[in-house]
C-alpha positions, 0 to 999 in steps of 0.5 A, spaced: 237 158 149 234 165 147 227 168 150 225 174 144 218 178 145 215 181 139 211 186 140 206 188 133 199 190 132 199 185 126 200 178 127 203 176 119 209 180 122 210 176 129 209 170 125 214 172 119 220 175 124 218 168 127 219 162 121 226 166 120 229 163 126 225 156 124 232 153 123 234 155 129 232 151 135 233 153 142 229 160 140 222 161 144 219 166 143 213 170 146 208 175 142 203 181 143 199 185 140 198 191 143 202 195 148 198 193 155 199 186 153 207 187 152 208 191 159 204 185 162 209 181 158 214 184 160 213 185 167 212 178 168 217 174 165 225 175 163 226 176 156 233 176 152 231 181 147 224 185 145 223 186 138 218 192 137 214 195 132 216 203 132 209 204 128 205 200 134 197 203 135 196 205 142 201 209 146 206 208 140 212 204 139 218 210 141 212 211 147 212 204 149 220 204 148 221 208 154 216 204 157 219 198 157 226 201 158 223 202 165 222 196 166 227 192 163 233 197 163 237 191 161 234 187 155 236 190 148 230 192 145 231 192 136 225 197 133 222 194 125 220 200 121 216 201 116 220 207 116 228 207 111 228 215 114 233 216 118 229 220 122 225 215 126 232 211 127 235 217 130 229 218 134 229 211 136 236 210 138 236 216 142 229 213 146 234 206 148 233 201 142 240 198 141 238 197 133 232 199 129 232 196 122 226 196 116 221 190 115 223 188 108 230 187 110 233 180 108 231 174 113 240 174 114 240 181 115 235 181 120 237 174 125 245 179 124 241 184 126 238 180 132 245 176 134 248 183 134 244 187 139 243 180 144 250 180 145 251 187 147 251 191 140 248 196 136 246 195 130 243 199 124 244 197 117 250 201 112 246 205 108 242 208 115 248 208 118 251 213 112 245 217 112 245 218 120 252 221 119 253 225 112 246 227 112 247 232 118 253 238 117 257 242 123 252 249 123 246 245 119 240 247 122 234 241 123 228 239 119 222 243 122 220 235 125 225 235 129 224 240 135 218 236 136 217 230 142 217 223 141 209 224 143 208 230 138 212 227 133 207 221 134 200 226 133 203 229 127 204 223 124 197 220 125 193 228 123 197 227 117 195 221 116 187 223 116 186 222 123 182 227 127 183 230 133 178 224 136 180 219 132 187 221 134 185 221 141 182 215 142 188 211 137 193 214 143 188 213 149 188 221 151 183 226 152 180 231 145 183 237 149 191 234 150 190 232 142 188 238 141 193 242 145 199 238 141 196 240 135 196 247 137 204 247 140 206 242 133 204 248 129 208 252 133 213 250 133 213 248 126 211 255 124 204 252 121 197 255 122 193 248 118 193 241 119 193 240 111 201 244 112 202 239 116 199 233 112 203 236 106 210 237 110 210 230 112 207 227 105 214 231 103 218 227 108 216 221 107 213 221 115 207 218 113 206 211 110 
């Protein structure tokens, strides 16, 4: 029997990843909508795997990864994506996931992609997997979004999204002036001087839904 928690802020993808295992009987499942109620969970009850949602309001699905690494090092946690971009899988694999795989792959996919990580593998599908290798040369500099940490990636995406500063710290639960100083080292380190660079920069990479 198998015991998976899903963690996404929109209820139709909880219910969607679980009528795909409807003909497979012995699964159970648990369900949280935000990441309190998915650390609770966490710590409350033994898991077999977590299925999370990289784009989850609040902390953020790469900053909630790291937090239930902590707390359940052993649980193999598999990362749904809006994303194809090889850039947010690589960020979650470095994180801990075991796999990261899209919200509109084939229901066959997903439950070999489920299978796989609970028995101990990784997994993320063939076209990923070909982009993470050949996408990068040997003495190829990095796209400018790649020096940055997981929780300044995470900002820059809800700035370039529309968000402002205040709207960004309340999504995030973080003060105007940590938001504020995040914004200031995102465009250092990008080599920026406005939000509308930023917002342009990540329409042009596919960053922002």
């Amino acid at each position: 029997m198998a015991k998976i928690l899903i963690v996404d802020d929109h209820e139709v993808v909880r219910e969607g990843v679980k009528r795909f295992f409807e003909k497979q009987p012995g699964t159970t499942f648990g369900e949280a909508g935000t990441a309190h109620d998915a650390l609770k969970l966490a710590r409350e009850e033994d898991w077999d795997l977590i299925v999370l949602d990289i784009s989850l309001g609040g902390r953020g699905g790469l900053e909630l990864l790291k937090e239930l690494k902590q707390i359940r090092r052993a649980v193999p946690v598999l990362m749904l994506s809006m994303h194809s971009g090889e850039q947010f899988a690589r960020r979650a694999l470095k994180a801990g996931a075991s796999g990261y795989i899209t919200k509109d792959s084939p229901r066959a996919e997903l439950i070999r992609a489920i299978n796989k990580v609970m028995s101990g593998g990784r997994y993320i599908s063939a076209s990923l997997a070909e982009k993470l290798v050949f996408d990068r040369h040997p003495g190829s500099v990095g796209a400018p979004h790649e020096v940055l940490s997981d929780r300044e990636f995470e900002v820059l995406r809800l700035i370039a999204s529309g968000k402002t500063v205040v709207e960004v710290a309340n999504i995030l639960s973080l003060t105007e002036s940590t938001i504020s100083t995040y914004r200031g080292r995102i465009l250092e380190k990008m080599g920026m001087k406005t939000s509308a660079e930023l917002t342009y920069y990540a329409i042009r990479n596919n960053l922002v839904e």
